[in-house]
N, C-alpha and C positions, 0 to 999 in steps of 0.2 A: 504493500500500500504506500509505503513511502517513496518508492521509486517511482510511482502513479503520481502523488501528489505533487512532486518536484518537478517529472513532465509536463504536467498539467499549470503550474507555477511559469516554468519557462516558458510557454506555448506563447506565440504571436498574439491570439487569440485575447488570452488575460492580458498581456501585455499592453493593446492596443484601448482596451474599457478599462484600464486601470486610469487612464485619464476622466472616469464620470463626475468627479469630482477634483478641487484646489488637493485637498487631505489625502486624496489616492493616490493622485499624479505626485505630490512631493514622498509621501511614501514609497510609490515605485522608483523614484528616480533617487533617494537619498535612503532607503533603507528605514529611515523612521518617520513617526507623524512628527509634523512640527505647524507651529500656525506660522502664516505669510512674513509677521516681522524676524520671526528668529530664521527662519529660512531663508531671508534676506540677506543677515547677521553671517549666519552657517555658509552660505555662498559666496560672499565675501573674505572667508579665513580660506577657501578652496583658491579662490581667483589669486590671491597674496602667496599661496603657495609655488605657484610658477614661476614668481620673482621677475616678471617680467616691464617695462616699463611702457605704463597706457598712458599717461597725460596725455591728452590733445591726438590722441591717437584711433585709427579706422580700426575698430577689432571686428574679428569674424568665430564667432564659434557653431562647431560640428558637434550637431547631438546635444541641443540646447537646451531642451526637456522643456521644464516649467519656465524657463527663463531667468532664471536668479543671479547665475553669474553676470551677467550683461547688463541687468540693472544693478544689480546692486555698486558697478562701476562706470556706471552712466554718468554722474555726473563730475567723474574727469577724464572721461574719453570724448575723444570728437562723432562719432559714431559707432552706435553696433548691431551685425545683423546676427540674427542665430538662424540656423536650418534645423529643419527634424522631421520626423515622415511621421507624428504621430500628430494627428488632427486636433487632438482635446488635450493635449498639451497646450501647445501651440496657443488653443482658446485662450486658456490659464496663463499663459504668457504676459500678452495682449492685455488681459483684465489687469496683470498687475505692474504691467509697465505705467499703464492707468494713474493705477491707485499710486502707486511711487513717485508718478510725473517725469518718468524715463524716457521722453519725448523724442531721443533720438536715437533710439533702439528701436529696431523692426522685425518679427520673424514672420521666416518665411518656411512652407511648406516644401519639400519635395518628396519624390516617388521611392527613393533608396538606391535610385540606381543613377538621375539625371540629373545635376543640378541645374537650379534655371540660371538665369544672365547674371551676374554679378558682378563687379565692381574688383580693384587690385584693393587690399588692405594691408596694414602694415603690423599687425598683429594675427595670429592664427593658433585657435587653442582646440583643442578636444581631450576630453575629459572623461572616463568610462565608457566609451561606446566602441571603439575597437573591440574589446573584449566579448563583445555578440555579436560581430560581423564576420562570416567565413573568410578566410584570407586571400581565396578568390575575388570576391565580391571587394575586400580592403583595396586589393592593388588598383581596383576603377575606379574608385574613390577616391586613393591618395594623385592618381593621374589627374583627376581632376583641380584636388583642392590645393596641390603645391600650385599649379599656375596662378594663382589667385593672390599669392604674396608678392607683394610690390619691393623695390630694390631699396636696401636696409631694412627691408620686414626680417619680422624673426616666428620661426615655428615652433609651437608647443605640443606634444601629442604623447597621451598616454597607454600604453600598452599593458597587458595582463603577461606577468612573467610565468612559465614553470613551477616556478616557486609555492604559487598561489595555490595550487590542486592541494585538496586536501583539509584548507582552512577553512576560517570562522566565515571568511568572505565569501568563499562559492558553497557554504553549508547549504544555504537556503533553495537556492538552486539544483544544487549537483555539478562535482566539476563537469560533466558533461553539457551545460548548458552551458559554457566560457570556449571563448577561445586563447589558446596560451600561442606567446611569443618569444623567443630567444634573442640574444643579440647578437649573434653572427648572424643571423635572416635577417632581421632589423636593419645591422651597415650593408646589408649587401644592398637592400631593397632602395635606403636612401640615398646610396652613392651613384646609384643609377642618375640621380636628378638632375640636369645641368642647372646649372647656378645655385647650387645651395651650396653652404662652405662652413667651419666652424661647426660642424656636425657633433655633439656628442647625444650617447645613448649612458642613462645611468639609472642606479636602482633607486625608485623613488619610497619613499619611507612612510606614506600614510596606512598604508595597508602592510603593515611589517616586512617593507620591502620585496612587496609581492609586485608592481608593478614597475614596468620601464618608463622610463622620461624620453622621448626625444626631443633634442634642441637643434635647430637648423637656424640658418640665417642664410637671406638670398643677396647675392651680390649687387 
């Protein structure tokens, strides 16, 4: 029965109506209930954790869920859009850019597989969401979303290590619901990219060093 319910947990399915509410959508995306201000709060010590510099800066994040990150640095960023293929997120997004007054933050929907027309930015983040994307389907993705960093952008993207199978992290799940990454596939994958330089890959420590960092910068 547990192997049932953890398929059933991971299925697209839940996945996608886990958005019926603000409470469920930040639940699925952050693992506990929390109401909108501290979700805020909580998404703000996530975006501070990539050390990266946003003043006055176009950010773009992949796999943008409820929206948190993006507001809750809206107002010292120049813009930011987020993408996510889940509908009723998205909604939730919207309602709290609203409520926040994050007037220059936008998301935008796509399919999982196209992104629509977008814009160069000089920030570029993604946060948990490789880690349920088959590594097939990652590499059309990442073809897509490096062109997207303008010259002195810098990229952020976090990956599910090896490491992880086994933990408190993929319990709920099953590690078969994750996809794991190494970092020799990792450098081989991003040295493919012309213009990106300053590359490193390193163990990131929120999840007990269960996940990879990557950091690129485009020339």
């Amino acid at each position: 029965m547990g192997k049932i319910y953890k398929k059933i947990l991971a299925s697209e399915f839940v996945w996608r109506i886990s958005g019926i509410s603000l409470a469920t959508s930040i639940r699925a995306t952050r693992g506990i209930y929390m109401n909108k201000e501290r979700y805020i709060e909580h998404s703000l010590k996530k975006v501070k954790l990539l050390g990266v510099p946003i003043d006055n800066r176009r950010v773009f994040e992949l796999g943008t869920g409820v929206g948190g990150n993006l507001i809750s640095i809206a107002n010292r960023i120049e813009s930011g859009v987020g993408l996510d293929i889940n509908k009723l997120f998205l909604y939730h997004a919207r309602k709290l850019a609203r409520a926040f007054h994050a007037d220059n933050v936008k998301f935008l929907w796509y399919d999982g597989v196209t992104f629509p027309h977008l814009d160069k930015f000089d920030v570029i983040f993604s946060i948990n969401v490789f880690e349920r994307i088959p590594k097939n389907s990652a590499l059309k993705i990442l073809d897509q979303l490096i062109p997207l960093l303008d010259h002195n952008g810098i990229l952020k993207i976090f990956f599910l290590s090896e490491r992880a199978r086994g933990t408190d992290f993929t319990k709920l799940l099953g590690d078969n619901a994750y996809v794991y990454w190494n970092l020799s596939e990792l450098e081989e994958i991003f040295l493919y990219y012309e213009g990106l330089n300053n590359i490193k890959i390193t163990e990131f420590g929120e999840f007990e060093k269960n996940a990879l960092l990557v950091t690129a910068y485009r020339n």
